[in-house]
C-alpha positions in Angstrom: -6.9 -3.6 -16.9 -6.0 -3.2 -20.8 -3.9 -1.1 -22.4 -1.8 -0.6 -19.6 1.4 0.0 -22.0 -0.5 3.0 -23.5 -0.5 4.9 -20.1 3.2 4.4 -19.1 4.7 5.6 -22.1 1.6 8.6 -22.4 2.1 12.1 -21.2 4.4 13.1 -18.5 3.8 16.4 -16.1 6.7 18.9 -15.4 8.7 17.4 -12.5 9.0 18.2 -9.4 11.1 17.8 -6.0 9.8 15.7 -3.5 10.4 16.6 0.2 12.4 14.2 2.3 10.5 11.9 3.6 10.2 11.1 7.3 13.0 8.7 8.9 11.7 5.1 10.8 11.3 6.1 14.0 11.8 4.0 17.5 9.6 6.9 19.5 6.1 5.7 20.9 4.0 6.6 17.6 0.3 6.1 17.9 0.3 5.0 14.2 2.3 4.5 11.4 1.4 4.6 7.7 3.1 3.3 4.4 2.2 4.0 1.3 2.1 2.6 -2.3 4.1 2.4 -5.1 4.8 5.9 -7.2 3.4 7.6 -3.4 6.0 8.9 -1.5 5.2 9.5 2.2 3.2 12.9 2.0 0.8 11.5 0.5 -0.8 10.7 4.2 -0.4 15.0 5.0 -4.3 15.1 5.2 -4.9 11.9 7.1 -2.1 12.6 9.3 -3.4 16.2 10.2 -7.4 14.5 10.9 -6.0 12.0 13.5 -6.1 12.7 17.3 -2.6 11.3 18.3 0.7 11.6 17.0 1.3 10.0 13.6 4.2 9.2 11.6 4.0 8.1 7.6 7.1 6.2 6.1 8.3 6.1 2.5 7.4 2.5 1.3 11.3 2.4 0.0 12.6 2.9 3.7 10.3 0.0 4.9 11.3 -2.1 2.6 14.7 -1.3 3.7 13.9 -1.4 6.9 12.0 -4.2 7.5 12.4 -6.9 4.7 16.3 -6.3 4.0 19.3 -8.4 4.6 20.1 -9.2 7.8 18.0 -9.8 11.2 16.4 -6.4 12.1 15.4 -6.3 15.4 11.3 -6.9 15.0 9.6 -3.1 15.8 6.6 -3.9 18.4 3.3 -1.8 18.7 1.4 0.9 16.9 -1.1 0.8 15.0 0.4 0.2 10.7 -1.8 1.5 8.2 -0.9 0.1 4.4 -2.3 1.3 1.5 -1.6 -0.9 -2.1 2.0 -1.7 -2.0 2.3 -0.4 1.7 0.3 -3.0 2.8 1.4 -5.9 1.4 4.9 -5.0 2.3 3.5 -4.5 6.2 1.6 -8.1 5.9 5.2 -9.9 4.6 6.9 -8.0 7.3 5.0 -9.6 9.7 4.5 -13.0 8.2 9.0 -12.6 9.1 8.5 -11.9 12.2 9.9 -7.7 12.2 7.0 -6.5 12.9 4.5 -7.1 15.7 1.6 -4.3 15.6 -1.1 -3.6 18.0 -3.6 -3.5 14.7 -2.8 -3.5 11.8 -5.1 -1.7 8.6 -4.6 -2.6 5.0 -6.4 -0.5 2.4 -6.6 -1.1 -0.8 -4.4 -3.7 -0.8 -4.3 -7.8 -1.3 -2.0 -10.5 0.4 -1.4 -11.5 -3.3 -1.1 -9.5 -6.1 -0.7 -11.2 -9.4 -3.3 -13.7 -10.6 -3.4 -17.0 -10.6 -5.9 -19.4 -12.1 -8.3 -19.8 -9.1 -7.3 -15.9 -7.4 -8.1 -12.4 -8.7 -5.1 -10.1 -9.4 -3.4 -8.2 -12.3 -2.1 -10.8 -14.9 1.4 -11.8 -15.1 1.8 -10.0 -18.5 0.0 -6.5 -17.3 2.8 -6.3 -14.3 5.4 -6.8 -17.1 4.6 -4.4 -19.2 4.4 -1.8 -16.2 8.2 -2.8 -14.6 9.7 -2.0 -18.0 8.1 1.2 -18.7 9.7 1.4 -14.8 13.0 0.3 -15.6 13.3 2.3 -19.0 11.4 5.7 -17.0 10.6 5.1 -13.7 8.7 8.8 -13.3 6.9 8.3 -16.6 5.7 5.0 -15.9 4.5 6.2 -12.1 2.5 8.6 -13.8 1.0 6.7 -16.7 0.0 4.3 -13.3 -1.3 6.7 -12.1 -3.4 8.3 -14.9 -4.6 4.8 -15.3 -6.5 4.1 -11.9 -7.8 7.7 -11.7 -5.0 8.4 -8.7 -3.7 12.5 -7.8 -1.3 13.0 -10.8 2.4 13.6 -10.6 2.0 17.3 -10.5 -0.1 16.8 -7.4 1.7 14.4 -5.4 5.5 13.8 -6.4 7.1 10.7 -7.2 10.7 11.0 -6.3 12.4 7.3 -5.7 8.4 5.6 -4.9 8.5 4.3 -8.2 11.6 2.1 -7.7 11.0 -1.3 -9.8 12.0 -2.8 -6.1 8.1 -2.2 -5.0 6.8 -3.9 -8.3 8.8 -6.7 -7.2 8.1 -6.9 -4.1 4.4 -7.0 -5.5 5.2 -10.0 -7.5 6.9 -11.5 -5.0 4.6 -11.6 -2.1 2.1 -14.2 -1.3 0.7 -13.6 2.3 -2.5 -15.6 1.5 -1.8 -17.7 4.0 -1.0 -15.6 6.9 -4.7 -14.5 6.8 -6.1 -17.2 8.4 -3.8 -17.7 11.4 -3.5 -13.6 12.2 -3.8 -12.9 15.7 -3.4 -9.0 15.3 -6.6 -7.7 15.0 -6.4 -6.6 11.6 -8.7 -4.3 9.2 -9.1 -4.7 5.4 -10.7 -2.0 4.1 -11.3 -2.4 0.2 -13.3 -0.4 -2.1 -16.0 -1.1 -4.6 -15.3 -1.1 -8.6 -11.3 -1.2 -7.7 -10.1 -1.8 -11.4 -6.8 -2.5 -9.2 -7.4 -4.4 -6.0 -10.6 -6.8 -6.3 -12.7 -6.3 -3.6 -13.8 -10.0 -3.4 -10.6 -11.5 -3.0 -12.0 -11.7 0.7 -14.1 -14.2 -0.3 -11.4 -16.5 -1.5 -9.8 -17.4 1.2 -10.6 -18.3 5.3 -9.9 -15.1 7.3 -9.0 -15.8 11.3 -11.2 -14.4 14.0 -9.0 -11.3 14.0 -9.7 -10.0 10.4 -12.0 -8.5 9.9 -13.0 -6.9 6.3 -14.6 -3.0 5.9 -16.0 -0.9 2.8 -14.7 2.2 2.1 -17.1 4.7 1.1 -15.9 5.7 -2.3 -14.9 3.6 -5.3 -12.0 2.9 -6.6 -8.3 2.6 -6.3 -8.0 6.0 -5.0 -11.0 5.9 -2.5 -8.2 6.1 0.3 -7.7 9.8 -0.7 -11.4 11.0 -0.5 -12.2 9.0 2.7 -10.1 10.4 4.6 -11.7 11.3 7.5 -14.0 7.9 7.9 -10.7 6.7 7.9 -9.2 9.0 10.7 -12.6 8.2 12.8 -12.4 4.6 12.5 -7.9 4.8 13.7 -9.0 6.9 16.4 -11.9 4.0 17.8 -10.9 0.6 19.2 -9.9 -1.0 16.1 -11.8 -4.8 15.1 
C-alpha cells in the first residue's frame, strides 16, 4: 500500500451531485446496509434491487450520527446490518455500545481493527495520515485518488458527496472491536476477499472468533469484490444467515 500520497493528489473527474441519501428508518426493514468511506448510500442500488424483502441502505455519515453520537440513542433492535469497509466497523462499534442489537449481522470487506500494530495486519499509521490530509485539504480529490488506488467504481461512477468526511477516517483509526469477536452472540458473517491490498483476509486467523462468527470468501478479489458479487451476496441475505 505505497504511494498512497500519489493517488490523492492525482487526477480528479468532473463532479457530480449525489442524490439524497435515504433517512434511518424505525419501519420493520428486512435489512439494512452501510457503506464505506468516499460511498455514499447508492452504492447498494444493485444489491438492494437482487434481494427478496424490503431493504434499506444508510449513508455511513447518518450512522455515525445516528448511532455513535453524543448522547444515549435509544439502541435500534432487529434486521439483518450489512457493512462494507468503513460501514462495518462503524456497525461492529455500534454494537460493542450497546445501540444496536441485530438479528445478523454481515461485515464485508471490513476488519474490527484497522491500522496496524506490531503483531496485527492493517494500513500503517503513516499511510492513514497521508490519506486524512489529502482529505482535510480536498476531501473529493482525496476520495477519488482512494479510490483509483484499490481499483473501486470511480467518482464519475458513483458520487462522493459528504462520504469522504475525515470523520470516517477517524472513526477508522479510532476503532478497535477485536475483542468483541470472541464474545458475539449475533450470529455474524465476515465475508472477506482474496488479494485485498486493503483489508487482509487473514486477520481471521489472529484472533479467537465465538461460536457465532463465522468467516466466508467472496468470489472475487479484492477490495471492490463487494460490487461484482453481488448477487452471491443477495443469495446468501436471503438464506438463514450462519
Amino acid at each position: 500500500m505505497s504511494e498512497w500520497a500519489d493517488h490523492y493528489h492525482g487526477r480528479v473527474d468532473a463532479g457530480q451531485t449525489a442524490d439524497p441519501a435515504p433517512p434511518m428508518t424505525e419501519e420493520t426493514v428486512g435489512c439494512h446496509l452501510v457503506p464505506g468511506w468516499s460511498f455514499e448510500a447508492g452504492m447498494f442500488d444493485g444489491l438492494c434491487r437482487r434481494l427478496p424483502g424490503s431493504a434499506v441502505a444508510h449513508d455511513w455519515v447518518r450512522v455515525a450520527v445516528d448511532r455513535l453520537g453524543e448522547g444515549e440513542p435509544a439502541c435500534v433492535s432487529g434486521g439483518t446490518w450489512l457493512g462494507w469497509s468503513l460501514g462495518g466497523t462503524l456497525l461492529l462499534e455500534a454494537v460493542a455500545r450497546g445501540r444496536l442489537a441485530p438479528d445478523r449481522l454481515v461485515l464485508v470487506g471490513a476488519t474490527p481493527r484497522f491500522l496496524a500494530d506490531e503483531d496485527w495486519p492493517g494500513v500503517p499509521l503513516a499511510e492513514w495520515r497521508a490519506l486524512r490530509r489529502a482529505a482535510s485539504r480536498d476531501a473529493r480529490q482525496a476520495a477519488c485518488g482512494f479510490r483509483e488506488r484499490f481499483a473501486l467504481p470511480g467518482c464519475d461512477t458513483l458520487p462522493v458527496g459528504e462520504a469522504a468526511n475525515v470523520t470516517g477516517l477517524d472513526w477508522l483509526a479510532r476503532v478497535d472491536a477485536r475483542e468483541l469477536l470472541g464474545r458475539l452472540r449475533v450470529p455474524t458473517e465476515l465475508w472477506l476477499a482474496p488479494e485485498d491490498p486493503l483489508i487482509p483476509s487473514g486477520w481471521t486467523r489472529q484472533l479467537p472468533l465465538s461460536d457465532a462468527v463465522v468467516v466466508r470468501s467472496l468470489p472475487a478479489a479484492g477490495h471492490g469484490a463487494i460490487f461484482r458479487c453481488e448477487q452471491a451476496l443477495a443469495d446468501a441475505l436471503a438464506g438463514p444467515g450462519s
